[in-house]
C-alpha positions in Angstrom: 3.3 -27.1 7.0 6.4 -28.1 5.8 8.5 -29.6 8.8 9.4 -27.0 10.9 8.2 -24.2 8.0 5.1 -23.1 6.9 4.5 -24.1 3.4 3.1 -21.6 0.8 2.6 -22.6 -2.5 1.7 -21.4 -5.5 -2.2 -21.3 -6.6 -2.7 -21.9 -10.3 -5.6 -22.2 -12.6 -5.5 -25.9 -11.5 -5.2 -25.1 -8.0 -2.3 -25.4 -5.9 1.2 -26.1 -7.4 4.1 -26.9 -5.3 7.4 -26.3 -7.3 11.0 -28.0 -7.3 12.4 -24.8 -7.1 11.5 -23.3 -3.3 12.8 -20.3 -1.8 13.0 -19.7 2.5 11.9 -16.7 4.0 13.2 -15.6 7.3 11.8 -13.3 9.5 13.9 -9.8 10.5 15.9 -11.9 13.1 17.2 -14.4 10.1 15.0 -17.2 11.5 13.6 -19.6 8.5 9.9 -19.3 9.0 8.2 -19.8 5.3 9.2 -22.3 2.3 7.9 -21.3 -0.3 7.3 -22.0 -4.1 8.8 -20.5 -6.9 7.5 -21.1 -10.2 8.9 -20.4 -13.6 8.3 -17.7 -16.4 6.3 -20.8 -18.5 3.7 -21.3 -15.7 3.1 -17.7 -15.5 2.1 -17.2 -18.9 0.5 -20.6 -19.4 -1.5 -19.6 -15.9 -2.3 -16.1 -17.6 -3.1 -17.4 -20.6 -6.0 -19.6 -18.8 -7.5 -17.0 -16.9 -8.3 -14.9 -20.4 -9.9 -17.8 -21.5 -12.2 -18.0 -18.6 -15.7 -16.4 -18.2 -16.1 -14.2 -14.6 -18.7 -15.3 -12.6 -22.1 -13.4 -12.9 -22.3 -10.0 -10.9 -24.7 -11.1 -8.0 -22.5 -14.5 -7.4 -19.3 -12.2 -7.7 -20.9 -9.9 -4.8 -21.9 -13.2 -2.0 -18.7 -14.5 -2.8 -16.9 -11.4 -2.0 -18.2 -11.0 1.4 -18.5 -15.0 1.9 -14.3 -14.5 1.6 -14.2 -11.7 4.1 -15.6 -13.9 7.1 -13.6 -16.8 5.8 -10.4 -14.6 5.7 -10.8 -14.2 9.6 -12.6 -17.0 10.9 -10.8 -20.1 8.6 -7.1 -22.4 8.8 -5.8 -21.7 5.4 -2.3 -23.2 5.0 -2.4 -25.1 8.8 -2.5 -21.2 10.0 -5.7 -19.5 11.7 -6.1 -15.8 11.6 -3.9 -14.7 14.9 -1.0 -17.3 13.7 -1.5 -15.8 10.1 -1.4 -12.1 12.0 2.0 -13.2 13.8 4.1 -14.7 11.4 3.1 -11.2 8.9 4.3 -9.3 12.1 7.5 -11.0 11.9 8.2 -11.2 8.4 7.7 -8.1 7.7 8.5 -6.0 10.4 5.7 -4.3 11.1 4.4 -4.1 14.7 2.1 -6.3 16.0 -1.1 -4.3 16.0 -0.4 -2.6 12.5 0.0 -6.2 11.2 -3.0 -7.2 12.7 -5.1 -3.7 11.5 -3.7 -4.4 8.0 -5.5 -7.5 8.1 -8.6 -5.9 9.1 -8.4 -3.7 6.4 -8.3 -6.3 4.0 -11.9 -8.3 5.6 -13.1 -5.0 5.3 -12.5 -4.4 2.0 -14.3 -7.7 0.7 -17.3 -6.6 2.3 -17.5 -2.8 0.6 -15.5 -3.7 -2.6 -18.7 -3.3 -4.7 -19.2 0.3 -2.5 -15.9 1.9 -3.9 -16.8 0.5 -7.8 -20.2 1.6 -7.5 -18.7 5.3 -6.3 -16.4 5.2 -9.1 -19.3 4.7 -11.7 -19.5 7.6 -14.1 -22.7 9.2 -13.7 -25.2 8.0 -16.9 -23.2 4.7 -17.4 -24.6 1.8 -16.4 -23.0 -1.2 -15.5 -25.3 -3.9 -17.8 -25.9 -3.2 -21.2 -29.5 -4.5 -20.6 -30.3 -2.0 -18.3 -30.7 0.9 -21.1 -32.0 1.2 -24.6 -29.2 3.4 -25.6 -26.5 5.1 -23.8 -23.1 5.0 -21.6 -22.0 1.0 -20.8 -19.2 0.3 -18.2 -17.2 -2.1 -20.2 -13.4 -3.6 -19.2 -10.4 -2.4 -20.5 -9.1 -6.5 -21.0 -10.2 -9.7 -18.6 -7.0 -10.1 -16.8 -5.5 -7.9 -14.0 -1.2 -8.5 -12.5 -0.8 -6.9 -9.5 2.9 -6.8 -8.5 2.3 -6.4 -4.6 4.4 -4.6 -2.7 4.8 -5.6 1.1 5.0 -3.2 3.1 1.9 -3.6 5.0 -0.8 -6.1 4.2 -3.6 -3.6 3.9 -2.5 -3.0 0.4 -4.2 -6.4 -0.7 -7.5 -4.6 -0.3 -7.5 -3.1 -3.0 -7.2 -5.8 -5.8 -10.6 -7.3 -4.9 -12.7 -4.1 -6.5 -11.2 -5.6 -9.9 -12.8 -8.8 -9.1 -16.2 -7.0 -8.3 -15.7 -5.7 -12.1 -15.3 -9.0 -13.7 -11.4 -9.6 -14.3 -9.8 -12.7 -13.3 -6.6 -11.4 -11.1 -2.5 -12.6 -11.2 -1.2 -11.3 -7.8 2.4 -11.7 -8.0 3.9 -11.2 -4.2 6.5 -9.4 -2.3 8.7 -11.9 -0.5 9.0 -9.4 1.9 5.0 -10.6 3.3 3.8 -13.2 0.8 1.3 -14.5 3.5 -2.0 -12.0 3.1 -1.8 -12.6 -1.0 -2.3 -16.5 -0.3 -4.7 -16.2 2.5 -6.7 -14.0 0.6 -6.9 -16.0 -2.5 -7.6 -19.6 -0.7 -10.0 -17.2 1.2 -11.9 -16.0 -2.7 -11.6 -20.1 -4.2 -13.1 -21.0 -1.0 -15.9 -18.7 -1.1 -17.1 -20.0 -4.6 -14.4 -17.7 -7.3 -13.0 -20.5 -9.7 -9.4 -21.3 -9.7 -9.2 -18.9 -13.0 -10.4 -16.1 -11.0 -7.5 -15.1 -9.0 -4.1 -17.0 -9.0 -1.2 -16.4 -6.6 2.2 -16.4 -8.2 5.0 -16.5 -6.3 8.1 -15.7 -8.9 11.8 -13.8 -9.3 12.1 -11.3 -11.2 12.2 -12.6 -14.4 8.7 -13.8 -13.9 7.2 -10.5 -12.0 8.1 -8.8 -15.7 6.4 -11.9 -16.7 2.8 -11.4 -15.2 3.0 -8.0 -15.6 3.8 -8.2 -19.6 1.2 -11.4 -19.8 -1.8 -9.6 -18.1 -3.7 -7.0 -20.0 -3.4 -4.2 -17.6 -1.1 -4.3 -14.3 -0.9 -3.1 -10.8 2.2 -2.5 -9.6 3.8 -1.3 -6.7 7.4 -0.1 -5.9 10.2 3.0 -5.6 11.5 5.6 -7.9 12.7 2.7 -10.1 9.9 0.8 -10.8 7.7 4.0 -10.9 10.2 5.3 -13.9 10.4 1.6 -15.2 6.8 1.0 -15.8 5.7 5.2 -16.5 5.6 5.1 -20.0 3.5 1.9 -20.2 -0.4 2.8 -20.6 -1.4 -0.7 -19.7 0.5 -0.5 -16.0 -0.8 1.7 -13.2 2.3 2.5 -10.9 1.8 3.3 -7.3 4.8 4.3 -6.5 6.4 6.2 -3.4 3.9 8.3 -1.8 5.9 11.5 -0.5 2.8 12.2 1.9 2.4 15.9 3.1 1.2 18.7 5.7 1.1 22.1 4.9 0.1 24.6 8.4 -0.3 28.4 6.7 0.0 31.2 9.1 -3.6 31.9 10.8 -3.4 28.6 12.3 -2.0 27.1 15.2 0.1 24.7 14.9 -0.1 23.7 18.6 -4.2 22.7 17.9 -2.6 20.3 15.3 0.0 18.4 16.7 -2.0 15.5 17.5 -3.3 15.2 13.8 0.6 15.9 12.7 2.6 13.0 14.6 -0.3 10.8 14.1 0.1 11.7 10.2 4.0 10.6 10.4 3.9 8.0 13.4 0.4 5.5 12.5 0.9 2.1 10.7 4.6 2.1 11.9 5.6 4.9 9.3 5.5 2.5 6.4 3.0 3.1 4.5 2.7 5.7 1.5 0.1 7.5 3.0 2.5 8.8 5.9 3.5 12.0 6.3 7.2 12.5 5.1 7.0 16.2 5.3 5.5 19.0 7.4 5.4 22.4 6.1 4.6 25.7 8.3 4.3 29.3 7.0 6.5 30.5 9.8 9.0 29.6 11.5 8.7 25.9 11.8 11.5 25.3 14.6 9.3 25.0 17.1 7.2 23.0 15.2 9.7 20.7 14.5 10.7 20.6 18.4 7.7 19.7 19.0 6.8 16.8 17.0 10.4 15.2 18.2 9.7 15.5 21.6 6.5 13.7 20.9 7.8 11.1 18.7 10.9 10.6 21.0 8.2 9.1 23.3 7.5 6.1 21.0 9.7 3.1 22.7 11.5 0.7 20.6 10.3 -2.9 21.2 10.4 -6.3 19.3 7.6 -6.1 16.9 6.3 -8.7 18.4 5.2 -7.0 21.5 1.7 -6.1 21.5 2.9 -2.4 22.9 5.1 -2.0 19.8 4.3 0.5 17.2 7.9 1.0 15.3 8.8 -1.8 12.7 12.3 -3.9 12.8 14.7 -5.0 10.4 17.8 -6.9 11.2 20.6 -4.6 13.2 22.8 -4.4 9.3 20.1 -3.4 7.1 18.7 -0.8 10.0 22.2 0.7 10.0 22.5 1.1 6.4 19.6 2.9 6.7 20.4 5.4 9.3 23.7 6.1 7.1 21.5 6.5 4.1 19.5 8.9 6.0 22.5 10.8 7.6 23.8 11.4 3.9 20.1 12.7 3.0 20.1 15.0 6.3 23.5 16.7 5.9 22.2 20.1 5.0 19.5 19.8 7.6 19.4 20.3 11.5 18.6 17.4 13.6 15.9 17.0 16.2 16.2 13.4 15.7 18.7 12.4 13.9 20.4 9.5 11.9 22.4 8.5 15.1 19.6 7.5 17.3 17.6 5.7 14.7 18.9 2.3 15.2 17.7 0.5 18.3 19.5 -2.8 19.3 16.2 -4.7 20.9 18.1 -8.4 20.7 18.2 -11.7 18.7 20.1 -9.3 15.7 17.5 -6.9 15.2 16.4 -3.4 15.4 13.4 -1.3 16.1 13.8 2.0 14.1 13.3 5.0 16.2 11.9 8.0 14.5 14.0 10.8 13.0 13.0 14.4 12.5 15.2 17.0 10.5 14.2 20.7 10.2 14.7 22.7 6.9 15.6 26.1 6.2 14.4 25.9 3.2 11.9 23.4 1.7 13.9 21.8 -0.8 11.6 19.6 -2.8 14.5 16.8 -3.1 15.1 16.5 0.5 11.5 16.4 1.3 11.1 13.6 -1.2 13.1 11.4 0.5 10.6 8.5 1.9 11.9 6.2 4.0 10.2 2.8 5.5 9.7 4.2 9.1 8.8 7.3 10.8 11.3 10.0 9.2 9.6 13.4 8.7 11.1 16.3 7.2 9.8 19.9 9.3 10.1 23.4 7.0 9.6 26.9 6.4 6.9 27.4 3.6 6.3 30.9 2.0 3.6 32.2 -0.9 6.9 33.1 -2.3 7.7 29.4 -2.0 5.2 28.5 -4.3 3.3 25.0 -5.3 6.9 23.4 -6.1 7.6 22.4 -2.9 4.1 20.7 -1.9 3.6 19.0 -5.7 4.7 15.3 -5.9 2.1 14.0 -3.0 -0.1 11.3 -2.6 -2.0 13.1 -0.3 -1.4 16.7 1.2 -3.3 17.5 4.4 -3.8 21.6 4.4 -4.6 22.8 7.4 -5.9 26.5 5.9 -8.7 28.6 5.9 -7.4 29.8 2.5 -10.0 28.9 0.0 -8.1 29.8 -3.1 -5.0 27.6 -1.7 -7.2 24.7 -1.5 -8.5 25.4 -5.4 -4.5 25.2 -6.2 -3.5 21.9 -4.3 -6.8 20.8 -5.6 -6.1 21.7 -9.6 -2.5 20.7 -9.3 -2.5 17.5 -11.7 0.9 16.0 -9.5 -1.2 16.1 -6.0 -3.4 13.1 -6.1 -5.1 13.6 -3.1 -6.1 17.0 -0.6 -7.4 16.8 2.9 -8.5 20.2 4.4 -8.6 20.8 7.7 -6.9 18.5 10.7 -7.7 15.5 8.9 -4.8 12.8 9.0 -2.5 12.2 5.9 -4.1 8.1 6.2 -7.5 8.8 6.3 -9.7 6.0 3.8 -12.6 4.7 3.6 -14.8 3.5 0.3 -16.3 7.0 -0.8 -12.7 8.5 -1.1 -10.1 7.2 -3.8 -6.4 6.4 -3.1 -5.0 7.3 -6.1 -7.9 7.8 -8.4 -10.4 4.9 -7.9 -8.8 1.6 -9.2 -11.7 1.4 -11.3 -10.8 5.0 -13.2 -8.0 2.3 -14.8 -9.4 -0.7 -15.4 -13.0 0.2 -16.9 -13.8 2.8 -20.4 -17.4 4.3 -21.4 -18.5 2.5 -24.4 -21.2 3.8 -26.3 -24.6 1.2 -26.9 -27.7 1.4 -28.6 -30.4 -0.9 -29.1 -32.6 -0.9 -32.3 
C-alpha cells in the first residue's frame, strides 16, 4: 500500500522495481485508487534481454507450479490485497460488474490448473514433446524463448491464456492495460510464488513507447487491441493480433427463433457485453423485426446499477466518456431503426458515472460495416439475411453461432478462412473450455514441427 493507494509495481528479472516515474489510476468515478510504476524503454529491453538468457524450468516442475499458482491466486495477499479486495478494486477500475469481475478471476485460477490440457490438445498428432521420447520423427520445438503479451483490459479473464506459453517453456513479458493492471501482477507474484524464477514471467508496466518496446524486444508477441493495432501489427509474422471480435448469430429459416432467444441475449448480454466473444450481430433469414423486438424487450430488462452492486451486470464509465459513446453509436445507427437506441444508453447512477444500458438497432439490410461496429457494452445489431446475401455479411467473426440444420452451410462458415470459430446449434457466442481454441490454439503460434533423428 502506498498511503491511501494501492501500490503496484513493476516485477523485473530481479524482482520487484518501484520507479521514480509513477502513474495514478482512478477508478470510473475519478477516484485515485492505484499508484503505480512506470518504467522506462532501457528496463524493458534490459529485462527482455535477461529472460532469453534464462533456462525454463523442467516440464514436470513447470506443471506443480502451475497449479501451485492457481490456489495461491485465490487463497493469498499479494500486494496487501486478498482475493475479494483484489476482485473489487478490478470491478471498479475497470467497469465491469461485480460478478463478471469476479468470474474473470475465476477464469484465470482455472486456467493454471488445465493450461497443460489446452497444449496437450494442440499437439500435432505424431510430434512429441521430448526429443528423447522417439528414435526419429516430429519434435515440438519453440519458435524463440521469450513471449510480450500486450494485455488488453477489458476483462481479466484474458490473462488466462498467457500461462499455456509458460507450460511450453517461454519465459513471458506481460505488458498491462492501465485500464485493469491488477490480474497481470496478481498472477505473476502468484507464478514467482509458486516456484517460476523471476526470469520466467516479468510484469511491465510502461507507455507507449515501451509497449512497442516489449513487443519489438520479445521474439514473438501477443497483443491485443482495435482496428488500429490489429492493422498496426498485421504484417508482422512474429505478433499474433487478437483484435476486435465482431461476434455473430446467424438463425436460417426452419428454425424458430423464439426456441433461441434465451441463447441469443445471453450471447450479447453475458460478461457485461465486453468481451470479444459477444455477440455484435444477429442475423435471421426472415424478417428479423420481430426478432429484434424481441431481444430489446428482453435486454430493456437489465437495470442499470453501480458496478459495484452485486445485482449489477452492465459495466460503467464516467458520465463524459459514456456520452461520447452513445453519440458515437448514434452516428453508426443513422441508417438503422431503433429498438434501443443511442439516447437511452447513458444511465446517470451517481458520483459522475454511468451504467450503459443496452442498445439494439434493426437492419434492412445486413451491411457488413454497420455490423462490424463493436462497442464495449451490450450493442447488438438485428438483420435480414438471404442465400442471396451470401458469406460477405457473416465473414470477419471470431465466433459465429449457426443455429441451422443446413449441413452444407456449416461446411461454408466452417471453410471460410476469415471465421475463426463456428458453433452449431443454440450454443452461446462465449462458450470455452480447454478442448476448444479461441483463436487457433495459442500454441498453433508459438511452437513448429522440427524434424529429429537419432543414429
Amino acid at each position: 500500500m502506498a498511503g491511501d493507494l494501492v501500490g503496484v509495481d513493476a516485477l523485473g528479472p530481479d524482482g520487484p522495481y518501484r520507479t521514480h516515474q509513477r502513474v495514478i489510476i482512478a477508478d470510473t468515478r475519478g477516484e485515485a485508487l492505484l499508484d503505480m510504476s512506470v518504467v522506462p524503454r532501457l528496463y524493458v529491453t534490459r529485462t527482455i534481454a535477461a529472460q532469453r538468457k534464462a533456462a525454463p524450468l523442467p516440464v514436470a516442475e513447470r506443471a506443480t507450479a502451475l497449479r501451485r499458482a492457481a490456489e495461491i491466486f485465490v487463497s493469498a495477499t499479494i500486494g496487501g490485497l486478498d482475493f475479494d479486495h483484489y476482485v473489487d478494486l478490478t470491478c471498479r477500475v475497470s467497469g465491469l460488474p461485480l460478478t463478471v469481475a469476479r468470474a474473470g478471476a475465476d477464469v484465470v485460477a482455472t486456467s493454471l490448473t488445465t493450461a497443460f490440457d489446452s497444449v496437450r490438445t494442440a499437439l500435432p498428432a505424431g510430434t512429441t514433446m521430448d526429443w528423447r521420447d522417439q528414435d526419429a520423427g516430429a519434435v515440438w520445438a519453440r519458435r524463440g524463448e521469450v513471449l510480450a503479451v500486450h494485455a488488453p483490459g477489458n476483462a481479466p479473464g484474458v490473462h488466462g491464456l498467457w500461462p499455456q506459453a509458460l507450460a511450453l517453456g517461454f519465459r513471458v513479458a506481460v505488458r498491462p492495460s492501465r485500464r485493469e493492471p491488477l490480474t497481470a501482477h496478481r498472477l505473476v507474484t502468484a507464478l514467482r510464488r509458486a516456484g517460476f524464477a523471476d526470469t520466467d514471467a516479468c510484469y511491465l508496466p510502461t507507455g507507449h513507447t515501451g509497449a512497442d518496446a516489449v513487443v519489438h524486444a520479445a521474439d514473438l508477441a501477443l497483443v491485443y487491441g482495435g482496428p488500429d493495432v490489429a492493422e498496426h501489427y498485421e504484417a508482422d509474422p512474429t505478433v499474433f493480433v487478437n483484435g476486435p471480435g465482431r461476434s455473430k448469430i446467424l438463425i436460417t429459416a426452419e428454425q424458430d427463433w423464439r426456441d433461441h432467444l434465451d441463447v441469443v441475449v445471453d450471447s450479447v448480454a453475458a460478461l457485461g457485453g465486453m468481451a470479444c466473444v459477444n455477440a455484435t450481430a444477429v442475423l435471421y433469414e426472415g424478417d428479423a423485426a420481430p426478432l429484434a423486438r424481441a431481444i430489446g424487450e428482453r435486454l430493456a430488462l437489465l437495470e442499470p446499477l453501480p458496478n459495484t452492486d452485486p445485482r449489477a451486470v452492465l459495466p460503467t464509465m464516467p458520465v463524459k466518456g459514456a456520452c461520447e459513446l452513445a453519440a458515437h453509436l448514434a452516428r453508426k445507427a443513422a441508417a438503422a431503426t431503433a429498438i434501443l437506441g443511442a439516447e437511452q444508453v447513458v444511465a446517470d447512477v451517481g458520483d459522475g458515472f454511468a451504467a450503459l444500458r443496452p442498445a439494439v438497432h434493426l437492419l434492412s439490410v445486413p451491411d457488413p460495416r454497420t455490423l462490424g461496429v463493436e462497442l464495449p457494452f451490450p450493442c447488438v445489431w438485428v438483420s435480414p439475411w438471404s442465400r442471396g446475401d451470401g458469406m460477405t455479411p457473416l465473414r470477419d467473426s471470431l465466433v459465429l453461432t449457426a443455429i441451422t440444420s443446413d449441413g452444407e452451410l456449416i461446411d461454408r462458415l466452417v471453410h471460410d478462412p476469415t471465421i475463426v470459430n463456428v458453433h452449431r446449434g443454440s450454443v452461446p457466442t462465449h462458450h470455452a473450455a480447454p478442448e476448444i481454441p479461441h483463436d487457433g490454439f495459442l500454441a498453433d503460434f508459438l511452437m513448429r514441427n522440427k524434424g529429429f533423428v537419432a543414429g
